[in-house]
N, C-alpha and C positions, 0 to 999 in steps of 0.2 A: 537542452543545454543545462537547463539547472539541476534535473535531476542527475546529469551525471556530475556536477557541485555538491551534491548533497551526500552523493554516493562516494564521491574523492573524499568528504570530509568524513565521510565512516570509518573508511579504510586506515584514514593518517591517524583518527584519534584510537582505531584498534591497533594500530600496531605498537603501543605503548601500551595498552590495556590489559589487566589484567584477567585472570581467567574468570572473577566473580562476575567482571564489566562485558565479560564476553557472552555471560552466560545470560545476566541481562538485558543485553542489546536483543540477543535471540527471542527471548523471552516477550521482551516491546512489541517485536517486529512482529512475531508470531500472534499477539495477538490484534495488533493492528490491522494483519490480512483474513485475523479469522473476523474479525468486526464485519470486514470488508464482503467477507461471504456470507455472514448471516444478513445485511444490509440486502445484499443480489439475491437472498433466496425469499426476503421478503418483499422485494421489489418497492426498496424506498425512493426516492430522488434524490437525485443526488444534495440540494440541501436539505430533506430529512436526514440524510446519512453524516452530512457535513454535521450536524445539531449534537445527533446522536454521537456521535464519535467524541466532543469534545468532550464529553462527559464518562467515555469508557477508557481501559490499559493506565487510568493514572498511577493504578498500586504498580503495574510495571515500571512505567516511567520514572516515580519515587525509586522506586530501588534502581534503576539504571542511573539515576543521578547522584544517589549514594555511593555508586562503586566507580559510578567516571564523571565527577561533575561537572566538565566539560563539556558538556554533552547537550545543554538545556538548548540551545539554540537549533542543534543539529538532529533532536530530536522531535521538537515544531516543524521543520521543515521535513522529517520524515512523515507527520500525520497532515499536513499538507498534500504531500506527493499522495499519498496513499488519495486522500478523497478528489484530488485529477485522474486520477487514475479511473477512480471508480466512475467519476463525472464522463469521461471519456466512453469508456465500455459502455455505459447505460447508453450513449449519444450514439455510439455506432451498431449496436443491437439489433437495432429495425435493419440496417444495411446486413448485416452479416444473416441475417433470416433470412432475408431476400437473395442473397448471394446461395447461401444452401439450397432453395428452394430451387434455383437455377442448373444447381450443381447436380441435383439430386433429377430433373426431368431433360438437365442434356450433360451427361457425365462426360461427352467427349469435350465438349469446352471449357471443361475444370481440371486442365490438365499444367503440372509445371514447368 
């Protein structure tokens, strides 16, 4: 529920935004999830990632709140979302191995 709060609150304060704020937001977000893939290809934990993350995308961030300053609050709770996110994947990993492995020695019961 609250990531879809966080995602309504994108939307309302883009539809006012300009094309700089648009360009941005993209910009944040993008590298928010590239943080998030170089974290998964180094195999951090999720609060190693948490640590690290607070410290990376501020020069986006800065310029995102330059162009919409509106935004400071809704862009905390987007690098929030992001490290549940990643917290979750790393939590369900073991399970989804497990499930391929299953999938992969009886394919007739990995069926949709």
């Amino acid at each position: 529920m609250k990531k879809r709060r966080v995602i309504l609150a994108l939307l309302i304060s883009a539809a006012g935004a300009s094309p700089d704020a648009d360009a941005a937001n993209l910009a944040f977000v993008q590298c928010l999830f590239a943080q998030s893939r170089s974290a998964h290809a180094a195999r951090l934990s999720p609060e190693q990632f948490e640590a690290a993350l607070a410290g990376r995308c501020q020069a986006e961030e800065r310029v995102l709140a330059g162009a919409a300053p509106n935004v400071g609050a809704t862009a905390q709770e987007a690098r929030q979302m992001v490290v549940e996110d990643y917290r979750r994947t790393v939590e369900l990993e073991p399970e989804l191995k497990r499930l391929g492995e299953l999938c992969r020695s009886h394919p007739d019961q990995c069926r949709y």
